[in-house]
C-alpha positions as CSV (number, residue, x, y, z in Angstrom):
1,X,29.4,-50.8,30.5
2,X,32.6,-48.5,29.5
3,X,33.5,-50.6,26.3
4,X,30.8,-53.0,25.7
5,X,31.2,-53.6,21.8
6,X,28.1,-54.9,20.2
7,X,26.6,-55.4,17.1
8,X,25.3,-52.3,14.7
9,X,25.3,-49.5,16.7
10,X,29.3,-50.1,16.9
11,X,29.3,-48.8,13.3
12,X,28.7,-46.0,14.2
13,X,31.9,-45.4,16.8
14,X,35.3,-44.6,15.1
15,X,38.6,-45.5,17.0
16,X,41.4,-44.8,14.5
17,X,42.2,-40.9,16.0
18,X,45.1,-42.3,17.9
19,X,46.8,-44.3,15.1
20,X,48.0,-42.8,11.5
21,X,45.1,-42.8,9.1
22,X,46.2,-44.6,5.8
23,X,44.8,-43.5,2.5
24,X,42.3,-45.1,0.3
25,X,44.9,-46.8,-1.8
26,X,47.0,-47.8,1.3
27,X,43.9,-48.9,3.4
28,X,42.5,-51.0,0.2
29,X,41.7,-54.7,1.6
30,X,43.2,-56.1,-1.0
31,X,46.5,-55.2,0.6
32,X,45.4,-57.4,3.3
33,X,45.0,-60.8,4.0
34,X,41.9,-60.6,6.3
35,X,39.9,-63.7,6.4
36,X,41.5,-65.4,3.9
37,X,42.8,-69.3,4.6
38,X,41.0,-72.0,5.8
39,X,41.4,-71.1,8.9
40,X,42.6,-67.9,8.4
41,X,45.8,-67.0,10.3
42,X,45.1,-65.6,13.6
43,X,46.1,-62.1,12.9
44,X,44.0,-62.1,10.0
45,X,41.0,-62.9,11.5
46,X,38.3,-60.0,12.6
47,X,35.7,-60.3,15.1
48,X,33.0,-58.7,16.3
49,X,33.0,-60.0,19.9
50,X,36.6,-58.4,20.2
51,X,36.0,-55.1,18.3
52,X,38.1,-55.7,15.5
53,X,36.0,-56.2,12.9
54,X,35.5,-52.4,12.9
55,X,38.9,-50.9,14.1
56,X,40.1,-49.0,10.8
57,X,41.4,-50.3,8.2
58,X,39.3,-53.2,9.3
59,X,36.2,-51.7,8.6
60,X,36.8,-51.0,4.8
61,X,36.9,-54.9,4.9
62,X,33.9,-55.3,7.3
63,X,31.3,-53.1,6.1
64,X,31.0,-55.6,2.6
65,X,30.6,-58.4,5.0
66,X,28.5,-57.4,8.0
67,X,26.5,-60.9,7.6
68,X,29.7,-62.8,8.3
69,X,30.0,-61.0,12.1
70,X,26.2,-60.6,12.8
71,X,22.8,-62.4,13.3
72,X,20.6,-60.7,10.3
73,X,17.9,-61.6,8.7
74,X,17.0,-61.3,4.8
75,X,15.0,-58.9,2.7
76,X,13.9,-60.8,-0.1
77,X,14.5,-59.3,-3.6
78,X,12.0,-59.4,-6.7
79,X,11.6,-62.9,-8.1
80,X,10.0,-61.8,-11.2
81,X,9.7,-58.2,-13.0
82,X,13.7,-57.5,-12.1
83,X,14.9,-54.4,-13.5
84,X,17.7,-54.1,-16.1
85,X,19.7,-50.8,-16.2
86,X,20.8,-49.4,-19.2
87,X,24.2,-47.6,-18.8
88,X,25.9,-44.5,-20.8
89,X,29.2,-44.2,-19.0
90,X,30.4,-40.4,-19.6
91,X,34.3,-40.5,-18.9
92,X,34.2,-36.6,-18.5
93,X,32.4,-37.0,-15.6
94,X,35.9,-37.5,-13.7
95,X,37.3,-34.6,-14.9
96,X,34.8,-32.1,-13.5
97,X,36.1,-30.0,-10.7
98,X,35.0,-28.4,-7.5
99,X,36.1,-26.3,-5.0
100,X,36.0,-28.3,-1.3
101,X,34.1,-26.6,1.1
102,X,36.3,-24.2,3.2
103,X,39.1,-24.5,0.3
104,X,40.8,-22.5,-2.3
105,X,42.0,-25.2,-3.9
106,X,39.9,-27.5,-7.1
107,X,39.5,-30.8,-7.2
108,X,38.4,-33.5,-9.5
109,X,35.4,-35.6,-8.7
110,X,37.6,-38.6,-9.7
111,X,39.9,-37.3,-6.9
112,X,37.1,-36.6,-4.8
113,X,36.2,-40.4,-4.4
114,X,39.8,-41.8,-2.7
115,X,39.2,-38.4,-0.6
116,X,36.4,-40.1,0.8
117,X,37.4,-43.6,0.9
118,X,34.1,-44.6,-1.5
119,X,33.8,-48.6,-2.4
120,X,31.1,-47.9,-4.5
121,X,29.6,-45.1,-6.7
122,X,26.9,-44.7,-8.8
123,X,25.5,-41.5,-10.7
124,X,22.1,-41.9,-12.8
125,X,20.6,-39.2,-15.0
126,X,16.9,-39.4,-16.2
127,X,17.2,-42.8,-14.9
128,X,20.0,-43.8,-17.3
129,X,23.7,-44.9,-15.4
130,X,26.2,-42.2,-16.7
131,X,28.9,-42.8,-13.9
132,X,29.4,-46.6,-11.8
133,X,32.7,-47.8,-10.3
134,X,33.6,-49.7,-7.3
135,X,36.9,-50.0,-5.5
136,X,38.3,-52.2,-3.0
137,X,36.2,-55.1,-1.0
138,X,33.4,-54.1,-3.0
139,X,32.1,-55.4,-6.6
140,X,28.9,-55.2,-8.7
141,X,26.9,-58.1,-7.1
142,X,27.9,-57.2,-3.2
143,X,26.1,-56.0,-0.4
144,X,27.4,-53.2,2.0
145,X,26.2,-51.4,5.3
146,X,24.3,-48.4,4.8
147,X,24.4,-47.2,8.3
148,X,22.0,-44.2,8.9
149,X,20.9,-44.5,5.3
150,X,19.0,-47.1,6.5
151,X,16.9,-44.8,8.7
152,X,15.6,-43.6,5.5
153,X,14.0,-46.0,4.3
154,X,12.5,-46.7,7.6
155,X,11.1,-43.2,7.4
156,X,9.7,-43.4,4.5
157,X,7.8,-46.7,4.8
158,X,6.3,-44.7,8.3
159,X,5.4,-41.8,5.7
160,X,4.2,-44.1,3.3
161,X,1.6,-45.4,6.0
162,X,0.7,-42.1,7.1
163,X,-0.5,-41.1,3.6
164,X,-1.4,-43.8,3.1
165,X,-4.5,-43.2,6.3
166,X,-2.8,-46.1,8.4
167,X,-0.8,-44.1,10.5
168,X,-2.0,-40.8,12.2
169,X,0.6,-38.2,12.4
170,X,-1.0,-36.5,14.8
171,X,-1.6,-39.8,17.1
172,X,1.4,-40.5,20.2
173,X,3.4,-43.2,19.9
174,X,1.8,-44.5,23.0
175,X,-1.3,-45.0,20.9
176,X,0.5,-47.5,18.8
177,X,2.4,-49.2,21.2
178,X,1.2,-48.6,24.7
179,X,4.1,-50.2,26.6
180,X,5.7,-46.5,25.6
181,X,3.2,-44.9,27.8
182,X,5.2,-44.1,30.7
183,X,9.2,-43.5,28.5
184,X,9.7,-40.5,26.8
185,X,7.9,-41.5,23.4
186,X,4.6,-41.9,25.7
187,X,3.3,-38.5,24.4
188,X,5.4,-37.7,21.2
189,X,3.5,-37.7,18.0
190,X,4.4,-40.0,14.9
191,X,5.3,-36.7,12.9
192,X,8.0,-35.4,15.1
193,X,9.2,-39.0,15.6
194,X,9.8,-38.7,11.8
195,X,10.9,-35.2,12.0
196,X,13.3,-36.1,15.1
197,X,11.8,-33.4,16.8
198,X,11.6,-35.3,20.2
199,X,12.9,-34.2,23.4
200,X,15.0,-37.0,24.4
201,X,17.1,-38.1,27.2
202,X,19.7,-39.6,25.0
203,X,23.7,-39.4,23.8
204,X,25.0,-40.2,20.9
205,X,28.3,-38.8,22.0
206,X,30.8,-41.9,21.4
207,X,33.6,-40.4,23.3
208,X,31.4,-40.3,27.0
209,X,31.6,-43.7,28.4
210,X,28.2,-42.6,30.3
211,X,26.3,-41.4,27.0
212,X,23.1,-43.4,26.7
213,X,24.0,-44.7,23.1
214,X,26.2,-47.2,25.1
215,X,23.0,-48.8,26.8
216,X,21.3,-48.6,23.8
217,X,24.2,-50.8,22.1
218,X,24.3,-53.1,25.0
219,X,20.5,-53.8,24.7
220,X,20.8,-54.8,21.0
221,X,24.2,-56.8,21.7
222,X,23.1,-59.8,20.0
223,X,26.2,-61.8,21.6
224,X,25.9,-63.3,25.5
225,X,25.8,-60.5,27.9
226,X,28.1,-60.1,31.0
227,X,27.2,-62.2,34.3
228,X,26.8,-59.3,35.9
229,X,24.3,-57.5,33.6
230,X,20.9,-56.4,34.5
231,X,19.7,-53.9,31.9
232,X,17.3,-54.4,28.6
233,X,17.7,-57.2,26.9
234,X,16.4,-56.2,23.2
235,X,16.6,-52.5,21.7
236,X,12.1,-52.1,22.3
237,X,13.2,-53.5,25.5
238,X,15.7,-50.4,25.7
239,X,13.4,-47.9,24.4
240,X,10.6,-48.6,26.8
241,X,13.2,-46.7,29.4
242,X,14.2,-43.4,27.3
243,X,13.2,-40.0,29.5
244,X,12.4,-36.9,28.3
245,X,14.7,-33.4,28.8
246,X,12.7,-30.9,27.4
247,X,9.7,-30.2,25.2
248,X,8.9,-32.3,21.7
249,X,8.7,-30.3,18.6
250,X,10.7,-27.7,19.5
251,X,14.1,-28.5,17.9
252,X,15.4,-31.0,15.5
253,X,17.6,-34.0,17.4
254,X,19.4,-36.7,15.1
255,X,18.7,-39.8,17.5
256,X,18.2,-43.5,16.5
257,X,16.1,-44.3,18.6
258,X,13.3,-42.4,17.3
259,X,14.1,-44.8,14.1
260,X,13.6,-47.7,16.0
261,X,10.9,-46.7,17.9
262,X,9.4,-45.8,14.3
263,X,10.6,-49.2,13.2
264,X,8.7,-50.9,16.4
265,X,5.0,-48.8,15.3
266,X,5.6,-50.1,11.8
267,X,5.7,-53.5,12.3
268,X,3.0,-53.0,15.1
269,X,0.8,-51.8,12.8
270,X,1.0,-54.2,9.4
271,X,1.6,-57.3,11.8
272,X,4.8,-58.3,10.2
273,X,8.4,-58.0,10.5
274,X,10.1,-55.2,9.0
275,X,12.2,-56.9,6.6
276,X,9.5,-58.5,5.2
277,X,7.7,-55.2,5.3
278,X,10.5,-53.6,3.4
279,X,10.4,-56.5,0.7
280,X,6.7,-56.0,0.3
281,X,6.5,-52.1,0.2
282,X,10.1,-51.6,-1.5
283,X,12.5,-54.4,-2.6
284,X,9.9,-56.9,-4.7
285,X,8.0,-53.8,-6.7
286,X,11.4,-51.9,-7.4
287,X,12.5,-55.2,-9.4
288,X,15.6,-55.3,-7.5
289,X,18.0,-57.7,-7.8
290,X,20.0,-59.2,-5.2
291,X,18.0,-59.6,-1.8
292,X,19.5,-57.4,1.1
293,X,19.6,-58.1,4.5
294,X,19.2,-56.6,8.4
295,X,21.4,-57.0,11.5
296,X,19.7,-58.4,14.2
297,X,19.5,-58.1,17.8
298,X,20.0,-60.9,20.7
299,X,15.9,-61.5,19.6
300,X,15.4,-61.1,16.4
301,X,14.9,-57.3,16.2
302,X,15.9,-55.8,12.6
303,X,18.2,-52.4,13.5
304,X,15.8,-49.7,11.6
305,X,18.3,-46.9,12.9
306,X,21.3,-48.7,10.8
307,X,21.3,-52.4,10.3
308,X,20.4,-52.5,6.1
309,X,22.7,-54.2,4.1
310,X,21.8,-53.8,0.1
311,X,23.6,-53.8,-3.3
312,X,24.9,-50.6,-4.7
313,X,22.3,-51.0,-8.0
314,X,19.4,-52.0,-6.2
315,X,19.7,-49.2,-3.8
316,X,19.9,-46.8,-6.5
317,X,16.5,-48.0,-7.6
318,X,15.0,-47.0,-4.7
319,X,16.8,-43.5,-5.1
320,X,15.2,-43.1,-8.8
321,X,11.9,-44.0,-7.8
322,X,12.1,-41.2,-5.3
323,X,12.7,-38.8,-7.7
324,X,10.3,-39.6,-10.0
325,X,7.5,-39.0,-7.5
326,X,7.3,-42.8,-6.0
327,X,6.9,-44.2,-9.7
328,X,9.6,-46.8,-10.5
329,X,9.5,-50.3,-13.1
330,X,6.3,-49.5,-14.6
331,X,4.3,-49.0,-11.4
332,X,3.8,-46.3,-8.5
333,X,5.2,-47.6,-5.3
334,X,5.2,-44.6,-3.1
335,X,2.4,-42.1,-2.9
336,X,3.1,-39.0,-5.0
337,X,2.4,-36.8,-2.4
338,X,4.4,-38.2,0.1
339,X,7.4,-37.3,-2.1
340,X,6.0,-33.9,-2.7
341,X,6.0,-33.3,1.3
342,X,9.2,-34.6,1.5
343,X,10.5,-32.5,-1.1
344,X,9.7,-29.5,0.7
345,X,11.6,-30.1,3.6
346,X,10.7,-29.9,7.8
347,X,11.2,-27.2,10.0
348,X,14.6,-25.2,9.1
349,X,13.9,-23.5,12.5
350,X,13.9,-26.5,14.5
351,X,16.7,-27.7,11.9
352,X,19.0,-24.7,13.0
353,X,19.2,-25.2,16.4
354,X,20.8,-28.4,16.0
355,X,24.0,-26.1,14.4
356,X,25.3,-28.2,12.1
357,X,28.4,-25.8,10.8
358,X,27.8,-27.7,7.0
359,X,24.6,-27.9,6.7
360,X,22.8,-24.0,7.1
361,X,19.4,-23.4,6.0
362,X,18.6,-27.5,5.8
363,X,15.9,-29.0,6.9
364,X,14.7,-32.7,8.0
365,X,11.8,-34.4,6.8
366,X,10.7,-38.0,7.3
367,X,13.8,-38.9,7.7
368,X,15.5,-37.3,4.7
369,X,17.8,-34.6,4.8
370,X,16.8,-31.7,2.7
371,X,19.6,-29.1,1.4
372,X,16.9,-26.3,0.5
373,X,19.6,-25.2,-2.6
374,X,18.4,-23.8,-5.6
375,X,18.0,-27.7,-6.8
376,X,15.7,-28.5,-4.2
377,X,18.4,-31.6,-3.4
378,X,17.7,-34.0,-0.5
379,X,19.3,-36.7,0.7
380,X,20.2,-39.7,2.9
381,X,23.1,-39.7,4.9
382,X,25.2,-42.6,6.8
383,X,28.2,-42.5,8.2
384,X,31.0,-42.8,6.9
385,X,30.3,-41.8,3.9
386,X,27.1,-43.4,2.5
387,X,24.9,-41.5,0.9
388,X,21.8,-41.2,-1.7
389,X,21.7,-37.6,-3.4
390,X,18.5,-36.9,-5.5
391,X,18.5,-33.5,-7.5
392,X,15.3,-32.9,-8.9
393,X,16.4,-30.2,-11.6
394,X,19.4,-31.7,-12.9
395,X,17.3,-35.2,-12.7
396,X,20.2,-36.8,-11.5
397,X,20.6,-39.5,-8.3
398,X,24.0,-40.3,-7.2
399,X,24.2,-43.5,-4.7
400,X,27.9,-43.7,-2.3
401,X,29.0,-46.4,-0.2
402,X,32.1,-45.7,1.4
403,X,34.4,-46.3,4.1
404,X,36.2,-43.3,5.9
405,X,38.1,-43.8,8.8
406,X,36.1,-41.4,10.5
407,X,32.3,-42.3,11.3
408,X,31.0,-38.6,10.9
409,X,29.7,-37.0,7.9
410,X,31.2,-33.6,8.6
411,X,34.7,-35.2,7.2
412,X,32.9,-36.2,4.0
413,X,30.9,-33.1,3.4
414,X,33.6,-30.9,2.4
415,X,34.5,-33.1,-0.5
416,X,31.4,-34.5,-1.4
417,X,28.8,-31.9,-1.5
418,X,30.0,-29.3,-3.8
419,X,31.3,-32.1,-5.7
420,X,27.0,-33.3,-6.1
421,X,26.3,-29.8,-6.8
422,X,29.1,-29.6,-9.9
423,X,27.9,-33.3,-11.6
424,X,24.3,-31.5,-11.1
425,X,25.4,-28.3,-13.2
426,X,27.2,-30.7,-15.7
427,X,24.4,-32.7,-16.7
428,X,22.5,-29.4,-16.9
429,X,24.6,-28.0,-19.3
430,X,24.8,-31.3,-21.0
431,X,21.0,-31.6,-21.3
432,X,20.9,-28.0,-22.9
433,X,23.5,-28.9,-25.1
């Protein structure tokens, strides 16, 4: 089980530390000739089954084509009511400057987006597109990954049913799905699943061969498994055998599983699958444009902890209607109080004992990070690099796909985060003016 590589959760593993890391401009695919030819030559061709599909600078190729190495299955988009942007591109907007976290020197944002390896950017403000470019594999009409961002949305549809009176917070996950009874969700609640305040039995670290992320991945390997194999064959399967270390609600844990496991009561509960859950309660009413799409596993399980694949534009419109208060295309789509609760953020005590060096004074709320700055910003985070930001006083929503080299967000944050904060202040200052 040492170097199993599977579908989705291998997104989340980096293995480029050992070789020299290219830039953005040197690492762009169109440099390469993956995939191209009919066949393609064999040292163009990427695989999933083999690994290299996601081996950098593979991956800046991969992540705008995940449907080409995986099983998924699609989210449908609007068929009628689509939305229409209207865009004010503001060219100062690349000239602003920051100061990177743990840095005396400025930067440009403009700069700040080959720092990060972004494919695709977009910043609104008061719903209006002021800022939109994409680079490399990526274009106006694709589709990328949105890793962990994709735990988001499955957070908010199990927050949206909660205040919505179908889900009890205060009810076990057992309750929903009693084949938990006896793992480690048998007596955690649905609000700390939300919260990731469980008490799990379970590593994410990619560089342990024995961490329990690599069972996890082999569960949800969609591809034939090893002769010798005897372990779960599909991710519920997998999360029917997760053991508890500890006490629940105690401390804030960033683990997919509880996404999944979240993922599994949702579908439970409305009787459908959760893509088509997700086009119901999100995709259809935003007016989106372009449908999006899930990695699947081995049978038929959408990845809630990372498997979305949407378009830059569409997912934007989900980022606006969270910051007006659930109200997006002439209709409210999300409860306005759910917004509200998110807004105000989890526990930062349970958040702190997690120690994230970047992030002090955050909290974690249904699945959305919350800065607790002087904005009230929150956000969704994905490795490498994607990312919605909403700031509520500058009424601004940027949207990032991207495609750094390393998976965690802690090489991003330095360049991206005061960078947010100084578009915020901008448009401020622009509004006054």
């Amino acid at each position: 089980m040492k170097k199993i590589l599977v579908c989705l959760i291998l997104v989340m593993t980096q293995m480029s530390y050992a070789q020299k890391v290219l830039t953005a401009q040197q690492s762009d695919p169109k440099n390469f000739n993956w995939m191209k030819g009919f066949p393609p030559a064999k040292e163009d061709i990427l695989s999933a089954i083999d690994g290299s599909f996601f081996n950098f600078p593979a991956l800046r190729y991969s992540v705008c084509h995940m449907r080409e190495f995986f099983p998924t299955v699609n989210v449908a988009s609007a068929q009628e009511n689509r939305y229409t942007w209207v865009s004010k591109l503001d060219k100062n907007i690349d000239k602003i400057t920051f100061t990177p976290l743990e840095s005396k020197e400025t930067m440009t944002w403009e700069a700040s987006l080959q720092k990060n390896y972004t494919d695709g950017i977009i910043v609104l403000h008061k719903g209006t597109i002021v800022y939109e470019k994409y680079f490399g594999e990526l274009d106006s009409q694709g589709r990328h990954a949105l890793m962990s961002v994709s735990k988001t949305l499955t957070g908010t549809l199990g927050g949206m049913l909660v205040a919505e009176g179908i889900l009890d917070e205060h009810k076990k996950c057992s309750d929903y799905i009693p084949e938990l009874k006896t793992s480690a969700f048998g007596d955690v609640t649905i609000r700390q699943v939300l919260d990731m305040t469980t008490a799990l039995q379970y590593s994410e670290d990619y560089s342990d061969p024995n961490a329990e992320v690599w069972a996890f991945s082999a569960a949800g390997n969609p591809f034939p498994k090893p002769a010798n194999y005897n372990g779960p064959t599909n991710y519920y399967d997998y999360l029917k055998t997760v053991k508890k270390n500890g006490k629940h609600g105690e401390a804030f844990g960033y683990k997919t599983v509880n996404t999944d496991v979240m993922g599994w009561i949702i579908t439970k509960v409305m009787n459908k699958p959760l893509a088509q859950i997700l086009s119901e309660k999100f995709w259809q009413p935003l007016g989106t444009n372009f449908d999006g799409y899930y990695q699947i596993d081995g049978a038929g399980i959408a990845f809630a902890g990372g498997g979305f694949n949407a378009n830059l534009r569409d997912l934007a419109m989900f980022g606006e209607m969270i910051r007006n208060n659930g109200y997006f295309n002439n209709k409210q789509i999300l409860p306005k109080n759910l917004v509200e609760e998110i807004k105000k953020g989890g526990s930062k005590q349970a958040f702190a004992k997690a120690d994230y060096k970047l992030l002090k004074g955050w909290s974690y709320k249904d699945m959305w990070w919350v800065t607790n700055n002087e904005h009230q910003a929150f956000m969704a985070r994905g490795v490498h690099g994607q990312a919605i930001y909403v700031d509520p006083k500058a009424e601004m929503v940027i949207v990032r796909f991207a495609s750094n080299p390393v998976a965690s967000n802690s090489a991003n944050d330095p360049y991206s985060l005061p960078a947010y904060d100084a578009v915020a202040k901008y448009l401020l200052n622009k509004k006054e003016n």
